[in-house]
C-alpha positions in Angstrom: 195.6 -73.1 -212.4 196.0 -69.6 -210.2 197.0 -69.6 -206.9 193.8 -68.6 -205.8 191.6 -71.2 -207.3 194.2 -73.9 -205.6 194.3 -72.1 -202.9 190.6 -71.6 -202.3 190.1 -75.2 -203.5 191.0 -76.2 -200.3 188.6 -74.4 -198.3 184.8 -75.2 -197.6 182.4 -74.2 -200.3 181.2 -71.6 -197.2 184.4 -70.2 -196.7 184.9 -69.7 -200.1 181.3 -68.1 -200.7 182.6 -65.8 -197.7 185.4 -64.9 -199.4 183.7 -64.2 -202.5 181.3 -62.0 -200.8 184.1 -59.7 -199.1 185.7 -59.3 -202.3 182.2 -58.4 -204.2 182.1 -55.7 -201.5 185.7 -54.1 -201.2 187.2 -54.2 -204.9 185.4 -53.6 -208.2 186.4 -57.1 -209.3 184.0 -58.1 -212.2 181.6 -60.9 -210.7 182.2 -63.7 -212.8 186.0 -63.3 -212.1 185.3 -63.4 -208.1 183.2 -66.4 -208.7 185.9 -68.2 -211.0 188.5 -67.5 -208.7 186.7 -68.9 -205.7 184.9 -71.7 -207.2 181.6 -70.9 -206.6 178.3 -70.7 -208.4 175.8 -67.6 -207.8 173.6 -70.5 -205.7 176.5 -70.6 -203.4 176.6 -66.8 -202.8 173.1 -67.0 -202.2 173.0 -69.8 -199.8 175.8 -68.3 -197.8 175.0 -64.4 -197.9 173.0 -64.5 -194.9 175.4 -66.1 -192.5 178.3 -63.7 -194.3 175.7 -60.6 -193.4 175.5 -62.1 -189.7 179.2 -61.9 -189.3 179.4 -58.4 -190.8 177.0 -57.2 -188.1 178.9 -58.9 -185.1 181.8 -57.4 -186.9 180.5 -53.9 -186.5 179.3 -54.3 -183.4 182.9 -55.1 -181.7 184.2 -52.0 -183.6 182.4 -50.0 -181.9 
């Protein structure tokens, strides 16, 4: 097992789905590998994309 699947294991299926979605959007990491890695189905991405796209706006809106 990698240490980021047993690493990630121990997070909620939410923070992993977060995780998943930041690297989907920084690195040009094949899919299947980012959802391997974090343990996580596409259903989970889906689920927790909106509440990921929430924090990205707060985000941005600090920065500036």
């Amino acid at each position: 097992m990698s240490a980021a699947v047993s690493t990630s294991s121990s997070l909620s299926r939410q923070h992993r789905a977060w995780i998943a979605l930041y690297s989907l959007q920084i690195a040009s990491s094949k899919r299947n590998e980012v959802l391997e890695q974090n343990n996580i189905t596409e259903s989970d991405l889906t689920e927790y994309q909106e509440s990921w796209f929430k924090m990205q706006v707060r985000r941005n809106m600090i920065e500036e």
